[in-house]
TORMAR-69745 format. One record per residue: z, x, y of N, C-alpha, C in turn; residue in one letter. Coordinates in steps of 0.02 Angstrom, whole numbers, padded with zeros to 5 digits, always signed. Atoms other than C-alpha are relative to their C-alpha. Layout:
BEGIN
ZXYZXYZXYa ...
This chain:
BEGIN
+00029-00054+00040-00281-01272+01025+00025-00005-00072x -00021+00004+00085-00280-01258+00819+00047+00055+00003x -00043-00052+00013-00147-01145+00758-00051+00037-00027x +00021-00066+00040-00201-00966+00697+00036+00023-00057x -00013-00044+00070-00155-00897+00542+00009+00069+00001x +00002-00086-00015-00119-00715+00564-00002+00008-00066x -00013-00026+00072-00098-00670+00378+00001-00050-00045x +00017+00047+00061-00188-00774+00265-00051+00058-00037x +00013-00044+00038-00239-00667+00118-00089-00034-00031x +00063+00008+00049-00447-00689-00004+00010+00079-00051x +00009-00061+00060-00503-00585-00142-00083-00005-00020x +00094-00006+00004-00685-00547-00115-00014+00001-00089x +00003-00006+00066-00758-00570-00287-00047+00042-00028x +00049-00061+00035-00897-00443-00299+00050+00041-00006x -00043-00044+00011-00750-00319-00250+00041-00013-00050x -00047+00022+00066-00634-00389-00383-00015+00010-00045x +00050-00011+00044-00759-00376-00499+00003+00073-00022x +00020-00074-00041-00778-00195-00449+00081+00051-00029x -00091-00022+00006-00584-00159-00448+00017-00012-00093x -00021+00019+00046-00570-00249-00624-00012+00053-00067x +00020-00033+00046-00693-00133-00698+00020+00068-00004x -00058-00059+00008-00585+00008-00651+00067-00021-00032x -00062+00020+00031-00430-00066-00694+00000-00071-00023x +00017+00101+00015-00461-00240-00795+00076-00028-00016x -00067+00021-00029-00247-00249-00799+00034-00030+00059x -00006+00024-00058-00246-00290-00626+00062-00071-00017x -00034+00077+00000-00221-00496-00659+00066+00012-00049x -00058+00006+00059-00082-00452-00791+00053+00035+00054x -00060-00021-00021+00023-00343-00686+00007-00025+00057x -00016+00038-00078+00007-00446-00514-00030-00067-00006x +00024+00070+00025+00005-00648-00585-00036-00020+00070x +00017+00070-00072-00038-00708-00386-00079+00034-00001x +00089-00017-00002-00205-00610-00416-00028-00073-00026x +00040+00079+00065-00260-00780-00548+00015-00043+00067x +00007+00058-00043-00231-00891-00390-00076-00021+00001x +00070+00030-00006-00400-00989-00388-00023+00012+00088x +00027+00029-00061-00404-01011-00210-00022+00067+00051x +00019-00060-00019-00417-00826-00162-00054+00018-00004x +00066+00006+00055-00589-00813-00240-00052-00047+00026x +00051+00062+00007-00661-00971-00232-00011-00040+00076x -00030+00033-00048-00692-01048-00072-00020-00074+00005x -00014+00073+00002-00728-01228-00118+00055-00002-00030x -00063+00017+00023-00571-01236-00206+00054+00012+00074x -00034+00014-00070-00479-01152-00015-00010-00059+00042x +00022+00043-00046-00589-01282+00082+00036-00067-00012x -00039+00048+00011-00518-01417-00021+00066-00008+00023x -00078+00015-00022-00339-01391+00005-00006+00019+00089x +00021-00021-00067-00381-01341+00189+00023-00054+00048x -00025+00054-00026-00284-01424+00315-00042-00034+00074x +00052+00026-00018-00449-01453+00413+00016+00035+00088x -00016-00016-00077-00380-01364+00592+00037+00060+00012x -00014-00057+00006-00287-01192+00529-00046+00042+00003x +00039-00059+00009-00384-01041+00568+00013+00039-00017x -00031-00040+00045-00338-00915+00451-00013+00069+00019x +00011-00061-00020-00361-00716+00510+00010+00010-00102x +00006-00032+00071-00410-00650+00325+00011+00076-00013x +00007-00066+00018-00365-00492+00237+00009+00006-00069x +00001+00006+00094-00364-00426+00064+00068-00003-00043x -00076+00014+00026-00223-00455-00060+00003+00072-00035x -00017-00068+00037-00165-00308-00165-00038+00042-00036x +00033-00046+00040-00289-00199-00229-00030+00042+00017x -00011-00039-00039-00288-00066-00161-00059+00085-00034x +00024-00065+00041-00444+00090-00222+00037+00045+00019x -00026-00078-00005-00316+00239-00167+00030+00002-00070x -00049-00004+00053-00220+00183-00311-00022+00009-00071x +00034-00008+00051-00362+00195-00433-00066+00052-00003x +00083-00059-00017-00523+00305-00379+00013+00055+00056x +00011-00060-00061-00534+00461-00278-00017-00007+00072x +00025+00000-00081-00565+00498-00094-00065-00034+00019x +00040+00023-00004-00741+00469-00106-00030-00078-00013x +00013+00064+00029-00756+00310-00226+00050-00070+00044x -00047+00043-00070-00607+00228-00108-00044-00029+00040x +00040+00015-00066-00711+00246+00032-00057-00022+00016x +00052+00037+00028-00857+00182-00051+00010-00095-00007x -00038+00061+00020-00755+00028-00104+00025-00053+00053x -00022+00030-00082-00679-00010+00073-00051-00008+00019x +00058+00019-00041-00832-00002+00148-00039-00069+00002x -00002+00062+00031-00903-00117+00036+00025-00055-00019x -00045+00044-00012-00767-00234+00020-00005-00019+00064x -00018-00011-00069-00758-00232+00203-00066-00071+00003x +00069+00037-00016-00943-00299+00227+00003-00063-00048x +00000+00063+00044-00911-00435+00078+00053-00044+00025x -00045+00021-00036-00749-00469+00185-00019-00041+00059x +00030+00026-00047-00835-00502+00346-00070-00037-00005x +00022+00059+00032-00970-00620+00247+00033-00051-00007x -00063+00081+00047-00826-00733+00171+00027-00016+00107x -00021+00025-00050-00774-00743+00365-00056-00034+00030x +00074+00027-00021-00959-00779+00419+00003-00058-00023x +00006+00051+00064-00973-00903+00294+00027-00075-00002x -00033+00066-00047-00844-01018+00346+00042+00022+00061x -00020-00013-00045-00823-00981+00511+00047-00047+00034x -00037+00064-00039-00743-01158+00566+00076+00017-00035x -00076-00010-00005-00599-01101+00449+00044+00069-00003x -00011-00089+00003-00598-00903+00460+00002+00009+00074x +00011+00008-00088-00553-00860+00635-00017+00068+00001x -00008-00062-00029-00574-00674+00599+00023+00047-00060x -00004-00061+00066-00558-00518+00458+00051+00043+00029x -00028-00071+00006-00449-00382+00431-00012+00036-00075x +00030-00050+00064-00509-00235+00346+00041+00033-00038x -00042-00042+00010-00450-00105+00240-00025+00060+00007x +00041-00064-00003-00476+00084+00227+00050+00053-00051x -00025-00024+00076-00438+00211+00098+00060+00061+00023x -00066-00051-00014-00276+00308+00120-00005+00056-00027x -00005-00058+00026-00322+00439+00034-00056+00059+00022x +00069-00039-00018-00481+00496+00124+00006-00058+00088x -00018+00022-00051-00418+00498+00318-00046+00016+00041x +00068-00014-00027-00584+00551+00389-00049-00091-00002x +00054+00075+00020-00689+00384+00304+00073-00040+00032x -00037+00054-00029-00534+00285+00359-00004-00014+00076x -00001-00027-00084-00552+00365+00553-00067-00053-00016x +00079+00021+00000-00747+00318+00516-00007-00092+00013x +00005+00069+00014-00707+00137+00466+00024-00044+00088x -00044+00039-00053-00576+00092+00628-00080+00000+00048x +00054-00025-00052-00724+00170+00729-00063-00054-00011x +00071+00020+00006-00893+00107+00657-00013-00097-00037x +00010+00068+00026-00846-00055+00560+00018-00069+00028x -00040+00065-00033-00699-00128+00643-00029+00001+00068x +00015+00000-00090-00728-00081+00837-00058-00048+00029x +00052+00030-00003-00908-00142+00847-00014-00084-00007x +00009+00061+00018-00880-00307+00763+00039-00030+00010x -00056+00058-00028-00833-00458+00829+00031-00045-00055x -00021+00046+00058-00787-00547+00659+00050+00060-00017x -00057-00046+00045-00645-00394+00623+00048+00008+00070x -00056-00037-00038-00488-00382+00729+00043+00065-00003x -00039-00058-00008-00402-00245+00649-00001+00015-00075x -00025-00027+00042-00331-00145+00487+00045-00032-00032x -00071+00003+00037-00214-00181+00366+00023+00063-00029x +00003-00059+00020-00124-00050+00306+00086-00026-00037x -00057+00030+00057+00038-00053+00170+00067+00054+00012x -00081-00031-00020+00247+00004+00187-00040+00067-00051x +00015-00077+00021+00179+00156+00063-00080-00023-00033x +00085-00014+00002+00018+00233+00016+00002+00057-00030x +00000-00072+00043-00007+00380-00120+00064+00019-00034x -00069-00017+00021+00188+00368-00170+00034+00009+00047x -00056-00026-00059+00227+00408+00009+00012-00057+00047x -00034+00064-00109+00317+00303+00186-00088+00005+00023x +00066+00000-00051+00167+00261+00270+00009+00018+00065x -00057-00029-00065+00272+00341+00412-00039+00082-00018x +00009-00061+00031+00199+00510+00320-00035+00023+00046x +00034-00045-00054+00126+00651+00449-00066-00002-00023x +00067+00014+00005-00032+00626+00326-00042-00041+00048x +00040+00051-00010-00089+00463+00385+00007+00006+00076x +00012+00034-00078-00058+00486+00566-00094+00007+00036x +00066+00036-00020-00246+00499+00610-00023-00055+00010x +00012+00059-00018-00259+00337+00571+00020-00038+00033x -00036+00020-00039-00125+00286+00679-00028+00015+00082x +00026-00044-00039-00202+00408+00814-00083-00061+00012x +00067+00022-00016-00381+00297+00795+00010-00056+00011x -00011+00048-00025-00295+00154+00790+00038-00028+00076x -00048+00009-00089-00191+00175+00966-00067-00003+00037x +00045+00004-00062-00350+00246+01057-00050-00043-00015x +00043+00045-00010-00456+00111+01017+00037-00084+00026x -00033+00059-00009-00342-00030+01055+00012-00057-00052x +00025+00027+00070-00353-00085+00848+00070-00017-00018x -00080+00019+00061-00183-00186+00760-00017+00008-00026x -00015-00024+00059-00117-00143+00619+00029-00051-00039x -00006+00044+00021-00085-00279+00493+00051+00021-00057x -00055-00038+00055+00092-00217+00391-00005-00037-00031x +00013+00014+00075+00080-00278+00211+00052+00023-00067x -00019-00037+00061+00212-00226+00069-00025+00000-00048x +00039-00020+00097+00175-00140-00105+00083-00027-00020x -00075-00051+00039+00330-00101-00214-00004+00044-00012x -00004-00068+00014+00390+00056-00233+00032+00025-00071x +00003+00008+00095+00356+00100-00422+00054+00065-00016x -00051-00036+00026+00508+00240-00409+00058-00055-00034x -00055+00068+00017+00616+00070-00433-00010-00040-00053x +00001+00037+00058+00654+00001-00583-00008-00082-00002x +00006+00074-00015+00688-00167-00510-00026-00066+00039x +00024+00013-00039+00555-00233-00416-00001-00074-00008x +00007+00055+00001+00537-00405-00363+00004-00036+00043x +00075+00024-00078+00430-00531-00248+00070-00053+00047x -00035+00013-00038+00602-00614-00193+00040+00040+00042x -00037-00033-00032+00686-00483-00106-00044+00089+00002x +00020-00090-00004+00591-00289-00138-00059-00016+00054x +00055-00023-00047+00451-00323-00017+00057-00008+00044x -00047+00018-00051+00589-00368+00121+00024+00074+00005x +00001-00091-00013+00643-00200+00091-00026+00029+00012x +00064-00048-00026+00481-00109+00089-00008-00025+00058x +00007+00008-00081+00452-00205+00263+00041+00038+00048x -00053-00039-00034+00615-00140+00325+00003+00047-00004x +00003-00077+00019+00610+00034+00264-00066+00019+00026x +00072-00024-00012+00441+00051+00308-00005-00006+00083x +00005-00002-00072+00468+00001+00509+00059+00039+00015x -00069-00053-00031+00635+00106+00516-00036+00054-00024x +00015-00062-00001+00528+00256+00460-00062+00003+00047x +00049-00014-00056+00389+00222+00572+00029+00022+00072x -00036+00020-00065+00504+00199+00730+00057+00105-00009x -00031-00055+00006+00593+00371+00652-00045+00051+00022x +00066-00030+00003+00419+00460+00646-00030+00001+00060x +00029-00010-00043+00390+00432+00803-00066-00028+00037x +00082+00025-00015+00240+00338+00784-00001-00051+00069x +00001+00045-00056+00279+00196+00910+00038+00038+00077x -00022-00040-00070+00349+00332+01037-00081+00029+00033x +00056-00039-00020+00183+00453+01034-00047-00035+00005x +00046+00042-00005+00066+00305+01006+00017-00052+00051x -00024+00058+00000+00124+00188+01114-00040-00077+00045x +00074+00035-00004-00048+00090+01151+00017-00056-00079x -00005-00002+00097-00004+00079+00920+00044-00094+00014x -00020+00068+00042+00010-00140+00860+00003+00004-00051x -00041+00011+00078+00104-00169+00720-00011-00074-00014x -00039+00087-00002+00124-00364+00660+00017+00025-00083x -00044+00008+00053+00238-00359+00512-00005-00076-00036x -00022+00083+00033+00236-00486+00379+00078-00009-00010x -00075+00015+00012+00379-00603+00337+00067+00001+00029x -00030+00002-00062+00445-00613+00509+00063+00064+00014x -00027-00047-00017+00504-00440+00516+00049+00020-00041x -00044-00030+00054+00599-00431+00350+00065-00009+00022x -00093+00002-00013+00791-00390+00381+00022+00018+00041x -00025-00035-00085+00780-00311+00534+00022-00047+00042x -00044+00048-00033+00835-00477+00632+00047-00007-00027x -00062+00008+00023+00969-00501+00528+00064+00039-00002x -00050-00062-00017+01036-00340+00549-00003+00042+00063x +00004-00027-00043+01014-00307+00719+00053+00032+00037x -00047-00026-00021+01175-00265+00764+00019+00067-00029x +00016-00077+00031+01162-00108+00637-00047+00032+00044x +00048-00042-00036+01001-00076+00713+00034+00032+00072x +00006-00029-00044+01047-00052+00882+00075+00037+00022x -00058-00021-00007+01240+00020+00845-00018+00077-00014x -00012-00059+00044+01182+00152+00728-00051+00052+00019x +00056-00037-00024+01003+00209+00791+00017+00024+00059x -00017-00041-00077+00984+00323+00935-00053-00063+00055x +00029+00047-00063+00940+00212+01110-00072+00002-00012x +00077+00007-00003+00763+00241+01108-00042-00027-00090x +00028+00011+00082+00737+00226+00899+00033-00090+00007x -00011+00090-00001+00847+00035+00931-00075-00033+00037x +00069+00039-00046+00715-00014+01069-00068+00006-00014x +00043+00027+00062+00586+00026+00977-00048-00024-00061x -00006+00035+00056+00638-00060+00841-00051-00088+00009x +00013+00084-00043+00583-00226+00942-00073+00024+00022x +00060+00015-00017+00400-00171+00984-00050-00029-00057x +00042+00007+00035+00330-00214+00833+00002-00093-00004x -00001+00078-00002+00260-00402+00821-00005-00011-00074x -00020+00045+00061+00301-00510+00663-00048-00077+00007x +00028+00076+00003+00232-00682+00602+00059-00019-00034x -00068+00034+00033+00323-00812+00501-00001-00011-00055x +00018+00007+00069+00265-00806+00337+00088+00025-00056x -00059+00000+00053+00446-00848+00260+00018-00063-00025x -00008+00060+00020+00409-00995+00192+00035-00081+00016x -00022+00057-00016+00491-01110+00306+00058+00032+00033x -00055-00015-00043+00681-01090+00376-00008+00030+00056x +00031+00001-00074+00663-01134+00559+00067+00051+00029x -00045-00055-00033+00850-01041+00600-00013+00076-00008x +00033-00082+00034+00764-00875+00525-00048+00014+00054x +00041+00005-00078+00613-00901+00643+00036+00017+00057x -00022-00021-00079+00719-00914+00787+00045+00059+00007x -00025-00081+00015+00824-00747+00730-00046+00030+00030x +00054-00023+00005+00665-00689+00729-00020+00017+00089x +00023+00002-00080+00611-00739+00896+00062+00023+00060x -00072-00039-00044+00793-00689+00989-00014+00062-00024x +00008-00077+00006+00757-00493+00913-00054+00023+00036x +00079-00030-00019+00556-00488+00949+00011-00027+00068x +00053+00031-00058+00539-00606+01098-00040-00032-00011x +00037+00056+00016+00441-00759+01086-00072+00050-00015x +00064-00041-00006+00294-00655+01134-00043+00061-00059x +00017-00025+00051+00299-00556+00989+00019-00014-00063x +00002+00024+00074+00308-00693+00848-00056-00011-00016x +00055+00043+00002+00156-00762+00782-00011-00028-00068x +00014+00036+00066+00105-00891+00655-00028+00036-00054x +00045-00016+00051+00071-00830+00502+00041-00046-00082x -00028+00023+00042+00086-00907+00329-00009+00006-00074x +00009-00036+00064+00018-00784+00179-00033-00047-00037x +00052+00058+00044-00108-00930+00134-00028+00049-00048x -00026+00075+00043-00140-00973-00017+00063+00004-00034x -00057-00002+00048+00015-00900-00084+00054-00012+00017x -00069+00018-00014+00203-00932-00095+00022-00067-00001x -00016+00047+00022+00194-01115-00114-00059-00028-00027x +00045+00032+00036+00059-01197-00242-00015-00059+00029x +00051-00041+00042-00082-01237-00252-00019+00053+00064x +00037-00056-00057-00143-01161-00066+00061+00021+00054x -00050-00033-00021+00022-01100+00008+00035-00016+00056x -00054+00033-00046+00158-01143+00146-00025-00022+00064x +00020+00034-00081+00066-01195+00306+00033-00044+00032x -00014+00046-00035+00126-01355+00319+00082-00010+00013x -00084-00004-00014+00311-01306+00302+00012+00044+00041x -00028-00031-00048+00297-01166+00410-00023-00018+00069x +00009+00038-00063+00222-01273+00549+00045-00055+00013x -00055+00049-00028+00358-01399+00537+00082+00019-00003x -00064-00023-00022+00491-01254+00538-00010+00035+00062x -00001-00014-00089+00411-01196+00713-00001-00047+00023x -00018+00030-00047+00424-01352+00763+00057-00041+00019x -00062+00019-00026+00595-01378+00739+00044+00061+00025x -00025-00038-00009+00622-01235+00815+00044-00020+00085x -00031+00063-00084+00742-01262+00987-00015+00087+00040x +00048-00064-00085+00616-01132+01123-00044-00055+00015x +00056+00023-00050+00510-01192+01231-00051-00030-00023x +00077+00026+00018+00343-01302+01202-00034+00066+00018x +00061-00060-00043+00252-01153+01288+00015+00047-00048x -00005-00056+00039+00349-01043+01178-00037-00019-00087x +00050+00020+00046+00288-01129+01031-00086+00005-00013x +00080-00017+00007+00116-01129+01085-00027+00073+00003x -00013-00059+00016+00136-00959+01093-00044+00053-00055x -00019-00024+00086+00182-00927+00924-00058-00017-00045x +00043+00056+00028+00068-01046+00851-00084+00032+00025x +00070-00031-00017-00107-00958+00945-00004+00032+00044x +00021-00045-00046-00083-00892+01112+00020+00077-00001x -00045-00072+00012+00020-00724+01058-00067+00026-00043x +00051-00028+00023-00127-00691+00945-00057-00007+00043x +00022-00008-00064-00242-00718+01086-00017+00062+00041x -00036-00053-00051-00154-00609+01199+00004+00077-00023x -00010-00046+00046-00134-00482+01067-00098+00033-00031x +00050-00031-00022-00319-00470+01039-00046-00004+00066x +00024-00009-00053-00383-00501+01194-00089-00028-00008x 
């Protein structure tokens, strides 16, 4: 079987377009927007390692953060449908969409899990980001969407922002935080207790929470440690196979899965081929590998 891609990022270009003319700063304040290969897909196809299937979702641009309830939900929608085109399109190397939906208008977001994603077989699930409106995405607002996403059987595709109270943000270490802060307030919130149907997959193989598992499960109460461990991760950390297998001793093989934040993080179309030759020096199982690599995503959508 080809490996899957859990979290390989595009940037629809009508929507971009769209986004720009609300905010035409965009490319200045987030440089990985100017990647070519997000955009363009003869320029992805080229670098294309001819047998990755990539699960697509959108990169950072987010309408809650610029247009109202309504125009959001206008925007998602539309994005959405230009989303699941670009997967149509090249289907041999798109295995599959993830949408978005507007955080700020939790009705059209209910609408979307329901009528856009459920129905269609080219969309597995949501993405959704560590905050949303200034707040934890842990916030009692957003649980509806948590709520539509349990009873339909819909993952959730975790994603960091930065959190613009912080003076010192930055793409080597502040999303790692927002990942971590953002699953220790979900797991606080209750969400993975009352939901517990509710998929998570975390980018960046679960942030710091393997590393600090011995905090986790000293300091949290028994049921907030355990879990800490339901949520599934990929590997999108650019490589280091002893990190991976951290990774996989906290989650459980069963809940790693390939991912590698294509096209970004290593130029020109992004780490694939290093993070397929740090799962495969990883020391688990062939089975567990194959796993990791496609059957956990599989298994996970069913």
């Amino acid at each position: 079987m080809a490996p899957i891609d859990v979290f390989a990022h595009v940037l629809p270009p009508e929507f971009y377009a769209k986004m720009l003319e609300i905010e035409p700063r965009i490319p200045e304040r987030y440089a990985f927007f100017n990647n070519p290969t997000l955009s363009n897909m003869e320029n992805r196809r080229a670098h294309w390692d001819g047998k990755t299937r990539q699960v697509i979702s959108f990169v950072n641009a987010l309408p809650e953060d610029y247009v109202g309830p309504a125009e959001a939900a206008k925007l998602c929608w539309e994005g959405n449908e230009e989303l699941i085109a670009m997967r149509r399109a090249d289907a041999d190397m798109f295995e599959a969409a993830v949408l978005m939906v507007p955080m700020n208008n939790m009705d059209e977001a209910v609408r979307i899990v329901r009528e856009q994603v459920l129905p269609n077989e080219d969309v597995v699930g949501v993405q959704i980001f560590t905050r949303a409106l200034g707040l934890s995405i842990a916030d009692e607002q957003f649980r509806p969407l948590f709520s539509a996403l349990a009873e339909n059987g819909i993952p959730a595709w975790l994603h960091p922002v930065f959190d613009p109270r912080k003076p010192d943000n930055n793409i080597v270490f502040s999303w790692e935080y927002e990942l971590t802060q953002a699953m220790l307030q979900m797991v606080q919130a209750g969400l993975l207790r009352d939901f517990p149907e509710l998929k998570v997959i975390c980018h960046h193989a679960g942030a710091m929470v393997p590393f600090f598992a011995g905090r986790v499960d000293r300091i949290l109460p028994t049921e907030q440690a355990a879990n800490m461990r339901k949520f599934y991760v990929d590997t999108a950390i650019l490589g280091n196979t002893k990190a991976l297998e951290l990774a996989v001793d906290y989650y459980g093989a069963d809940h790693v899965l390939f991912g590698t934040d294509a096209p970004l993080g290593i130029p020109p179309a992004g780490a694939t081929r290093e993070i397929l030759a740090a799962i495969d020096g990883m020391e688990v199982s062939e089975a567990n590998k194959d796993a990791i690599l496609f059957a956990n995503y599989q298994q996970l959508i069913g």
